[in-house]
C-alpha positions in Angstrom: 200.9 175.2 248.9 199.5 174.4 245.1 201.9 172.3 244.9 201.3 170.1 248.0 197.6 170.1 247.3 197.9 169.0 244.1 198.8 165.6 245.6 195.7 165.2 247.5 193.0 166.6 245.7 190.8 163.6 246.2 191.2 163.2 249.7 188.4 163.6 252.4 190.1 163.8 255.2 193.6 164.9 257.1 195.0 168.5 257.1 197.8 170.7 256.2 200.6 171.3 259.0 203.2 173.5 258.8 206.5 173.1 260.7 209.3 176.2 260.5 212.6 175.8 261.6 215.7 177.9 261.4 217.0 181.4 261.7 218.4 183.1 264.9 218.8 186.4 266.8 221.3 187.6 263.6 222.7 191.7 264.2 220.8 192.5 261.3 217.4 191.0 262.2 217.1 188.9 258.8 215.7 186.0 260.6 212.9 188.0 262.5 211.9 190.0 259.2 212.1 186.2 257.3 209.7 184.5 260.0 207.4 187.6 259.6 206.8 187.4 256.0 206.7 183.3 256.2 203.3 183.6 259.2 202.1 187.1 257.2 201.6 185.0 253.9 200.4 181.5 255.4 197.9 183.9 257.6 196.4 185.0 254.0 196.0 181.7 252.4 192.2 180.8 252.5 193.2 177.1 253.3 193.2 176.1 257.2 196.4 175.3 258.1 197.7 174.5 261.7 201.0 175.7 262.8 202.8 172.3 264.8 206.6 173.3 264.8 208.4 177.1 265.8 211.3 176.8 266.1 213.0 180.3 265.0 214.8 183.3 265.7 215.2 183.5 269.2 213.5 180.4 269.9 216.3 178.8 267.9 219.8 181.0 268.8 222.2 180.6 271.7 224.7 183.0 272.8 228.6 182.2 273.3 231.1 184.8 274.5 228.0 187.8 273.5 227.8 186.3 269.7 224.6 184.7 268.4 224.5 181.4 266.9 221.7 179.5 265.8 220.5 176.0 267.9 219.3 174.3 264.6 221.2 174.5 261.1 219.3 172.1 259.0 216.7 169.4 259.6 215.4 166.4 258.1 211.9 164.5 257.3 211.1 161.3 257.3 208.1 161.1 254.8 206.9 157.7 255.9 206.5 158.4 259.8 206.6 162.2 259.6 209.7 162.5 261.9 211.7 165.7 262.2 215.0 165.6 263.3 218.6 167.9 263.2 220.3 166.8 260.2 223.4 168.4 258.7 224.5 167.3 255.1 227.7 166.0 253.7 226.1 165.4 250.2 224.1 168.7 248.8 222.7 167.1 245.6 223.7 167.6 242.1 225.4 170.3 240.0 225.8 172.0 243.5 228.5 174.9 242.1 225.9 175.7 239.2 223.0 176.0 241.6 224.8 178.2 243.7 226.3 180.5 240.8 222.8 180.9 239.9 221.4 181.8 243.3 225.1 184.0 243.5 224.3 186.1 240.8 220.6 186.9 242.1 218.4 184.2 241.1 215.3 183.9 242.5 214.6 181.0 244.6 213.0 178.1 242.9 212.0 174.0 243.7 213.6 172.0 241.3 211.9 168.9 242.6 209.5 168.0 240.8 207.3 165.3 243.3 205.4 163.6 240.5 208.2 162.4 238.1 210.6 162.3 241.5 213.5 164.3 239.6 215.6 166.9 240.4 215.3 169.6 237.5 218.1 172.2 237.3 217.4 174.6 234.6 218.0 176.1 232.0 219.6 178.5 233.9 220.8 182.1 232.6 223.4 185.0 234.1 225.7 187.8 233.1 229.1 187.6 234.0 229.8 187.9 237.8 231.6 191.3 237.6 235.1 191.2 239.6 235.4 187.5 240.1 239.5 187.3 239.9 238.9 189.7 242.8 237.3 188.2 245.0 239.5 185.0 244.2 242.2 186.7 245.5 240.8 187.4 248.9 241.4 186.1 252.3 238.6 183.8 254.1 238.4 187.0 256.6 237.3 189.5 253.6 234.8 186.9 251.8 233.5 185.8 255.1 232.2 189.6 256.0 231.9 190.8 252.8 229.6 188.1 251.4 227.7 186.3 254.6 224.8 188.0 256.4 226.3 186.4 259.5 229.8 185.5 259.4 230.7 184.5 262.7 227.6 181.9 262.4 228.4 180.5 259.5 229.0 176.6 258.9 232.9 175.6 258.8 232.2 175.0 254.9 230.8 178.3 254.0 234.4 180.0 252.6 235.6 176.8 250.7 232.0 176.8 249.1 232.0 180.8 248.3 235.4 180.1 246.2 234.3 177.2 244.3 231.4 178.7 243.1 233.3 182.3 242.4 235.9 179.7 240.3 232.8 178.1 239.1 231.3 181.6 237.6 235.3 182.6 235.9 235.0 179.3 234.2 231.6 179.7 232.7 230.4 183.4 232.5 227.8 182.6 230.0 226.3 179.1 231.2 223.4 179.2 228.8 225.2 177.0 225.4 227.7 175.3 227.5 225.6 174.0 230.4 222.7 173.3 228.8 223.1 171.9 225.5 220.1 172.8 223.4 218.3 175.1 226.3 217.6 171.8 228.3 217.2 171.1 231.9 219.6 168.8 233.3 217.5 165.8 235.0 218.5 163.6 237.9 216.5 160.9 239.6 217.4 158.4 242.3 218.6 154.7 241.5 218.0 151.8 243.8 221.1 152.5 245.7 219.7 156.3 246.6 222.1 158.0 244.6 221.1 160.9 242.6 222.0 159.6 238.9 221.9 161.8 235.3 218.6 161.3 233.1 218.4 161.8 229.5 217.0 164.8 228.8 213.7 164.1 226.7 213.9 165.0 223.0 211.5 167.8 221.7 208.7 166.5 219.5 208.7 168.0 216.1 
């Protein structure tokens, strides 16, 4: 919310709409305790905000042969006309195996978008060694797909390919502070004029 206000501190007029999307009618009822805490917390903000989009749990699940599956994966925004639409994505953005180590090992979720510069900022990023990687590298899709997903009959055809990369990921660097982030820096990335996501300099520290 700070964030998106900060943008518009000036202005006189317009209002802040909130659309949410996703989740489904999962066994465990993730997606309905999920929704809850998204409305309880945008209830509490003193800002008005008005509510255009709700498409969730079972607003958002279908049923085939008495398993749930969600309508909507992902969606997409077009910032200049404000249209919504299904989206799914071949491309995930930079440094996707190190951003999901991170959030692997129990990193909290973070924006590393930064709006006003228009970079992605990953980092510095810290963990302990994942304990009993070769393990799990030696499982079958079966065992990581119900041992490590919430909901693994609902989950995308990608999810088990992109479980064992990151697990291979985590083997090859246990202690990601020195080697991924030479000098404690964030690794920066900003669109060219093609739309590809491209490497920045980091900027040096003043002395």
């Amino acid at each position: 919310m700070n964030s998106i206000k900060s943008f518009s501190d000036h202005t006189q007029c317009g209002r802040l709409e909130v659309h949410l999307v996703g989740g489904f009618s999962d066994d465990r009822q993730l997606s309905q305790k999920l929704t809850h805490q998204l409305l309880s917390e945008f209830d509490r903000q003193d800002d008005d905000i008005h509510l255009m989009t709700l498409c969730v749990t079972e607003l958002n699940d279908r049923e085939e042969n008495e398993n749930h599956f969600p309508i909507i994966y992902g969606i997409a925004v077009n910032v200049k006309t404000a249209e919504i639409y299904r989206a799914s994505f071949q491309d995930r953005g930079p440094e996707e195996e190190l951003r999901a180590a991170r959030a692997l090992t129990g990193g909290p979720m973070v924006s590393i978008y930064d709006a006003k510069t228009e970079q992605l900022r990953i980092g510095p990023y810290s963990w302990v060694p994942f304990p009993h990687v070769d393990f799990w590298l030696q499982q079958d899709d079966k065992q990581i797909l119900e041992n490590l997903s919430t909901s693994p009959l609902a989950e995308p055809p990608h999810f088990v390919e992109h479980i064992r990369k990151t697990f291979m990921f985590l083997k090859k660097y246990p202690s990601p502070t020195n080697t991924l982030f030479p000098g404690n820096k964030a690794l920066l990335y900003k669109k060219n004029e093609d739309g590809l996501w491209e490497k920045v300099p980091s900027p040096r520290s003043s002395k």
